[in-house]
Backbone bond lengths (Angstrom), bond angles and torsions (degrees), N, CA, C in turn:
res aa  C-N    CA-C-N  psi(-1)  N-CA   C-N-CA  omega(-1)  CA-C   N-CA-C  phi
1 X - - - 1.433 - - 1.521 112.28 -
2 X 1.345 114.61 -43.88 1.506 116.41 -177.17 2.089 107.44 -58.81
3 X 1.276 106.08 -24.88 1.123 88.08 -167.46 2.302 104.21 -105.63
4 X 1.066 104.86 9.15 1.342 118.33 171.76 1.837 105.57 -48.07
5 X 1.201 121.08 -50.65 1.612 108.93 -170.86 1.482 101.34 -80.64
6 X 1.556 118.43 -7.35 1.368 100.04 -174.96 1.472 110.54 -88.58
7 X 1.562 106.51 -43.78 1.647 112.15 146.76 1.491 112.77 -27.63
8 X 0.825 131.40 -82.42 1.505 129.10 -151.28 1.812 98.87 -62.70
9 X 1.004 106.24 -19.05 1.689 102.12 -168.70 1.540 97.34 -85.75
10 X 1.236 115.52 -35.37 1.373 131.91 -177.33 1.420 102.30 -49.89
11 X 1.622 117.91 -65.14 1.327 144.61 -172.34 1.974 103.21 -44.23
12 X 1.349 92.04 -52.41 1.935 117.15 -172.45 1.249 92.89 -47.82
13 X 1.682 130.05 -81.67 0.707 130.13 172.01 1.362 160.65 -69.55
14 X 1.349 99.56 9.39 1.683 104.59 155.69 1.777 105.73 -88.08
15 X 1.549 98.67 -35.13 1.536 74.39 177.87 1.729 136.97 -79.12
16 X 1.507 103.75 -5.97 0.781 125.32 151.97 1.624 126.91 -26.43
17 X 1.887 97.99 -66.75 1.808 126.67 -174.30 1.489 91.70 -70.80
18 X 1.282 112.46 -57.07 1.881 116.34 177.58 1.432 98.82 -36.88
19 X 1.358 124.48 -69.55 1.414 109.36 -158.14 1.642 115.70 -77.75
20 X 1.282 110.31 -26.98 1.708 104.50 155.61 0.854 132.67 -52.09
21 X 1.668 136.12 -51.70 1.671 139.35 129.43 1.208 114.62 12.18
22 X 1.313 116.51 -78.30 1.652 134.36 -161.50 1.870 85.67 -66.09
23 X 1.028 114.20 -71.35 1.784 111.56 -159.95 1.479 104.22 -80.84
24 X 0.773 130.22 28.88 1.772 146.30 119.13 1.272 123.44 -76.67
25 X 1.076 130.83 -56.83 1.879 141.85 162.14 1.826 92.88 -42.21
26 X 1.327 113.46 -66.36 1.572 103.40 -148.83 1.742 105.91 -86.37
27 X 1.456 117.85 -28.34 1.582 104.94 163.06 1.850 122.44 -46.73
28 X 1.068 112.19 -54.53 1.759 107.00 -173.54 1.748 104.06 -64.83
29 X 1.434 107.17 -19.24 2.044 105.57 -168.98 2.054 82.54 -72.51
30 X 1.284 130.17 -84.93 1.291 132.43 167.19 1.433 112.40 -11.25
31 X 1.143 135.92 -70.61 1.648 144.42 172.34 1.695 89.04 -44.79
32 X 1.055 167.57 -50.34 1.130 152.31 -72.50 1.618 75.61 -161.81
33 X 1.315 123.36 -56.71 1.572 137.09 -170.69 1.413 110.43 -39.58
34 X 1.982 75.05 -69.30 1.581 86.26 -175.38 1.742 142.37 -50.91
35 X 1.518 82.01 -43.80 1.539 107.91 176.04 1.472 124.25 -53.13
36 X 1.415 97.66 -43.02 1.600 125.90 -176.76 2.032 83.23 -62.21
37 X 1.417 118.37 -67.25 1.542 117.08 -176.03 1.189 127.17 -21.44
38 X 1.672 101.75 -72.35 1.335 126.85 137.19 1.105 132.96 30.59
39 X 1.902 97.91 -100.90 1.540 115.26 170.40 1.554 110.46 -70.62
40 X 1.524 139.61 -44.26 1.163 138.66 173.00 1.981 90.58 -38.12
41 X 1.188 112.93 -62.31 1.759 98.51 -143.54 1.881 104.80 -66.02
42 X 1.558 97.11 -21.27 1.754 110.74 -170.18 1.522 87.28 -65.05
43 X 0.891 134.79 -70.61 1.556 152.04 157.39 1.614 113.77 10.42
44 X 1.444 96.73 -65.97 1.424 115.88 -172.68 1.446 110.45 -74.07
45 X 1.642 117.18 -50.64 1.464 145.41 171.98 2.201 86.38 -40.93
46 X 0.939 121.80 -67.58 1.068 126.11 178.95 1.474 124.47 -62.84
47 X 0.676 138.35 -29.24 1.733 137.21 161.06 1.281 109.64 -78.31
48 X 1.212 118.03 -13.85 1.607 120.78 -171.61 2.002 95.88 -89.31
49 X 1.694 93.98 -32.88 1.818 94.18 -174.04 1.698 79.53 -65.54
50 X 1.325 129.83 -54.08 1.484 115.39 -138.40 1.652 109.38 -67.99
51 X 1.495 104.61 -39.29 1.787 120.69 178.79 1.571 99.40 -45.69
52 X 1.188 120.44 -48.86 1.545 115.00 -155.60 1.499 95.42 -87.66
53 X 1.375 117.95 -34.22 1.750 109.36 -176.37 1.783 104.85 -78.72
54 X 1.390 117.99 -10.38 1.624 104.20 156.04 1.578 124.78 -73.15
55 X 1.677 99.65 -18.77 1.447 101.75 -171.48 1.154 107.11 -90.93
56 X 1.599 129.00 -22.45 1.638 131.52 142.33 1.011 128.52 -129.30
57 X 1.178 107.05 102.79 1.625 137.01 -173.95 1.458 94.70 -54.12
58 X 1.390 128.59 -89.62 1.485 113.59 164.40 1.264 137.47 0.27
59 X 1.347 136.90 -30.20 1.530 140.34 -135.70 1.770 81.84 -92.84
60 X 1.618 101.58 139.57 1.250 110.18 149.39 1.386 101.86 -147.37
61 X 1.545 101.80 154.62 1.749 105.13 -179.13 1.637 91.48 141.45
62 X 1.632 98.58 -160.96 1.449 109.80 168.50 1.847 107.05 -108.85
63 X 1.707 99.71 135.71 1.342 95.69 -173.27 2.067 103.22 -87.12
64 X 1.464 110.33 134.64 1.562 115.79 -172.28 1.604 105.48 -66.97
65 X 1.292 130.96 117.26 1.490 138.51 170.25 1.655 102.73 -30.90
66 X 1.085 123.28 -58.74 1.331 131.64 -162.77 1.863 98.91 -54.06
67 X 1.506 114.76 -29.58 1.384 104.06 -158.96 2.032 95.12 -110.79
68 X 1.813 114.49 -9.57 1.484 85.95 144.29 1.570 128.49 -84.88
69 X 0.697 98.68 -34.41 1.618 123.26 169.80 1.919 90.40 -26.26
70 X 1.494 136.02 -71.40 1.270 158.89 -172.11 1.379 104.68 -62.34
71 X 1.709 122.34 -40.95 1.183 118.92 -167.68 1.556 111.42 -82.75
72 X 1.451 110.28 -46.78 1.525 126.92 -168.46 1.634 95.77 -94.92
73 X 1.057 141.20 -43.52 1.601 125.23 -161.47 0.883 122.77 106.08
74 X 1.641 121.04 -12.60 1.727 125.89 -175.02 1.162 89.24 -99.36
75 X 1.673 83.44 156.47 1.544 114.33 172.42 1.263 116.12 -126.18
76 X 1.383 115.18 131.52 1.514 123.96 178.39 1.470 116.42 -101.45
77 X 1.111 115.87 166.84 1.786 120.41 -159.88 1.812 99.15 -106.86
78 X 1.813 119.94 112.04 1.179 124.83 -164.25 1.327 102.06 -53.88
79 X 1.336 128.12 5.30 1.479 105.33 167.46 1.487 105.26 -106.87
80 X 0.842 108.10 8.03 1.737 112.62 166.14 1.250 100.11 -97.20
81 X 1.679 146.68 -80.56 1.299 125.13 -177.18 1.266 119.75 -52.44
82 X 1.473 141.79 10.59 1.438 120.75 147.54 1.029 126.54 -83.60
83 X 1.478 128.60 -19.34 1.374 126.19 156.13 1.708 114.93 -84.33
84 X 1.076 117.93 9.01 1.537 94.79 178.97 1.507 103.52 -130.56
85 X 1.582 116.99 173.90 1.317 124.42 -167.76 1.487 124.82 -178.18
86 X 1.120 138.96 119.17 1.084 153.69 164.58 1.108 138.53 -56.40
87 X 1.734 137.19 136.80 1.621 121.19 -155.13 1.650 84.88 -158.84
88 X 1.548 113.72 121.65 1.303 121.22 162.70 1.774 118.67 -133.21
89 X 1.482 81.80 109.69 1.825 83.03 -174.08 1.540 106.83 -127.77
90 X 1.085 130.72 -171.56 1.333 148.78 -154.80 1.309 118.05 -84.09
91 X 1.325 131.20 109.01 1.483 136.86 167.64 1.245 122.66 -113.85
92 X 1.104 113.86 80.36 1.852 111.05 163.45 1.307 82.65 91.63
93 X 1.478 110.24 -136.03 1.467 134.65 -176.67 1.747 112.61 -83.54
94 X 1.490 112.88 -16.17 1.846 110.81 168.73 1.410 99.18 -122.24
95 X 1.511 91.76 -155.09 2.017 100.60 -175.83 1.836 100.59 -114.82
96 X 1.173 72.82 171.52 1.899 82.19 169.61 1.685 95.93 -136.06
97 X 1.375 100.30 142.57 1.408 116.19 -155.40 1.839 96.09 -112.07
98 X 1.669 150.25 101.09 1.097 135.48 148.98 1.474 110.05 -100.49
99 X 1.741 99.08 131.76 1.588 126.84 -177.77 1.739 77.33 -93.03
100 X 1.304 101.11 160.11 1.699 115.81 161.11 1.605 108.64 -168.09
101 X 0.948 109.64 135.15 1.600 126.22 159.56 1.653 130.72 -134.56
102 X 1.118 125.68 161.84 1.437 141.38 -176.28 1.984 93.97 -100.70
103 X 1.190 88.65 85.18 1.735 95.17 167.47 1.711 139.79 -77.40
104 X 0.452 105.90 139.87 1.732 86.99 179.63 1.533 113.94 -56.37
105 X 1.904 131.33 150.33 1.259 127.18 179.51 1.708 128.21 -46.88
106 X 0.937 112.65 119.63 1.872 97.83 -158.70 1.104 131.59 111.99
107 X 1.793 122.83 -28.98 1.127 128.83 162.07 1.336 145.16 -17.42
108 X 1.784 93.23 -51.25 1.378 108.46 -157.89 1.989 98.31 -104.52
109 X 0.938 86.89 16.27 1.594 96.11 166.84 1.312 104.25 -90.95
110 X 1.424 116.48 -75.86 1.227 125.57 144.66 1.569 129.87 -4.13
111 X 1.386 115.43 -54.38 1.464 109.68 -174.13 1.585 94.07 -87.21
112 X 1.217 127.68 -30.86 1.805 120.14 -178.88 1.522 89.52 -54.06
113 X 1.428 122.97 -70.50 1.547 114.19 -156.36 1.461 116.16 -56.08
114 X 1.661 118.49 -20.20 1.379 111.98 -165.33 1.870 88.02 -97.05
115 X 1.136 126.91 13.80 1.723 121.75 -159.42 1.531 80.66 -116.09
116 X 1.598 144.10 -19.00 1.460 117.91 -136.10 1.129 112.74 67.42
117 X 1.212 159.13 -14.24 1.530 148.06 -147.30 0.993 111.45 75.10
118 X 1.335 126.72 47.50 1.726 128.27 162.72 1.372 126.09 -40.16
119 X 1.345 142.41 69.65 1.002 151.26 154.00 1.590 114.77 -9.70
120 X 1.146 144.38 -18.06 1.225 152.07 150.66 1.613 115.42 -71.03
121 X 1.200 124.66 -9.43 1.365 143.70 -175.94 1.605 110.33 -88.57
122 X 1.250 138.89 134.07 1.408 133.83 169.02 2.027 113.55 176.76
123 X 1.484 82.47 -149.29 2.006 72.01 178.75 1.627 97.02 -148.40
124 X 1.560 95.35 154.91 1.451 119.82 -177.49 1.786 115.36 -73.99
125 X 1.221 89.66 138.80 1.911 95.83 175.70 1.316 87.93 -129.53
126 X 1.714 126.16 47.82 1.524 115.48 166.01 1.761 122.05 98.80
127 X 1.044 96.28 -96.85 1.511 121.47 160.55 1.354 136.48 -85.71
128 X 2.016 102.73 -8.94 1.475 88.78 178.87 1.236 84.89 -156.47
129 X 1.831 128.94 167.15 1.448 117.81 -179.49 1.654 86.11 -136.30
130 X 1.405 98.68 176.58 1.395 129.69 -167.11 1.574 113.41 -134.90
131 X 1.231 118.31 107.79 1.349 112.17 173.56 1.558 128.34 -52.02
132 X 1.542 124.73 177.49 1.288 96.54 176.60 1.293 116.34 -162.03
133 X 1.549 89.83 24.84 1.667 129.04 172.89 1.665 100.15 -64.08
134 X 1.464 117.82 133.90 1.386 106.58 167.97 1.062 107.71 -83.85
135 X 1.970 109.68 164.76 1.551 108.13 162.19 1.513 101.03 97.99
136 X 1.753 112.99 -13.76 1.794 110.60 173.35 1.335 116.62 -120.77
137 X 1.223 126.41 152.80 1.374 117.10 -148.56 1.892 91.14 -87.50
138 X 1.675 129.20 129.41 0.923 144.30 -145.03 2.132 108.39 -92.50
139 X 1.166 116.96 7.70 1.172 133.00 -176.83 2.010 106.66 -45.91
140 X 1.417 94.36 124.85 1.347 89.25 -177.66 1.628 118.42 -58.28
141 X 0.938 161.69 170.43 1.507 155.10 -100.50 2.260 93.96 156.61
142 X 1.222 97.95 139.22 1.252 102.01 159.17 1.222 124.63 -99.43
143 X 1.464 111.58 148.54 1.415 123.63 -166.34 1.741 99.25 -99.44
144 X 1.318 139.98 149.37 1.411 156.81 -170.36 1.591 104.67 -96.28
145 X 1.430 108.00 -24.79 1.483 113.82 -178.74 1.459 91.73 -153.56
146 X 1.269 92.69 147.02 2.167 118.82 152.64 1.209 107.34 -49.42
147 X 1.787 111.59 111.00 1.487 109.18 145.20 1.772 105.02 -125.69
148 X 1.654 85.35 159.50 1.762 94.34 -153.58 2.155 81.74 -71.76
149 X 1.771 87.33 148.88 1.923 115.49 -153.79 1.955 79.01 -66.50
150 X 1.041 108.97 140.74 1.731 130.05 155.90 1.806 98.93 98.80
151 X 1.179 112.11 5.67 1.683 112.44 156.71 1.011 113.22 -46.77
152 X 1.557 127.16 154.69 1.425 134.06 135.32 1.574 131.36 -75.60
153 X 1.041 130.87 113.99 1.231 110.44 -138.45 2.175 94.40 -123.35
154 X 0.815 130.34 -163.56 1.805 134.80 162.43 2.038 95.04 168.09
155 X 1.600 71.75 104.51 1.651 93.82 147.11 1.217 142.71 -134.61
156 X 1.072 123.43 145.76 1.470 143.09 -172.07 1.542 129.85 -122.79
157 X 1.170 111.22 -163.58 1.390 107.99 -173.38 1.117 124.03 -158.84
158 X 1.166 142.02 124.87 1.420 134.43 -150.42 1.808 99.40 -127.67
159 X 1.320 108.49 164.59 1.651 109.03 -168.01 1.462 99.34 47.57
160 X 1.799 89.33 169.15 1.484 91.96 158.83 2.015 114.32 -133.20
């Protein structure tokens, strides 16, 4: 009997550590979910800019979500098109195309592995971005338009 409350406290607190265990294990699998989402939808958001800028080579401006959304068939999640956005302006004789979004932390790990290491892939410091593909030499790069600094950003260039 004397040792019954020490038992039971004993009992309290392992299950206590037990159930911290478990919700340590299952937060990073979720983080891991999301992120993976994430880069899939930046992904899609981006082939959808590129499909419609083959179908007008001409186009400069910002292309309206609602009308890739119409062209390609995908659908993106409205809390993904409020952070993200599209910019096609004038290079030489073609355009240069920057996609950008505000991703969740981890993302862009994520979007390298689902890209191959897309070397057109990286993040914004504002005025200029940085790839973040390994294996390419990491020199800051100018941006054609403002995207707000810690975006994920992929630009390219079409014509020449």
């Amino acid at each position: 009997m004397r040792f019954m409350a020490l038992l039971v406290f004993a009992l309290i607190t392992a299950a206590l550590y037990f159930q911290q265990s478990i919700r340590q294990q299952v937060v990073p699998a979720e983080q891991a979910v999301s992120t993976g989402v994430a880069a899939t939808e930046f992904l899609n958001y981006r082939s959808a800019v590129m499909a419609y800028m083959t179908a007008h080579p001409g186009f400069t401006c910002s292309i309206p979500s609602s009308t890739l959304t119409t062209l390609t068939a995908l659908q993106f999640s409205s809390a993904f098109l409020t952070s993200t956005g599209n910019q096609v302006t004038v290079a030489g004789s073609g355009v240069e195309v920057t996609v950008y979004s505000a991703l969740p932390t981890g993302s862009l790990q994520a979007l390298l592995m689902q890209s191959g290491n897309d070397a057109s892939i990286g993040l914004s410091s504002g005025s200029t971005w940085t790839t973040s593909a390994s294996g390419v030499v990491t020199a800051a790069q100018p941006l054609a338009v403002s995207v707000p600094s810690g975006d994920v950003v992929s630009v390219f260039e079409l014509g020449t």
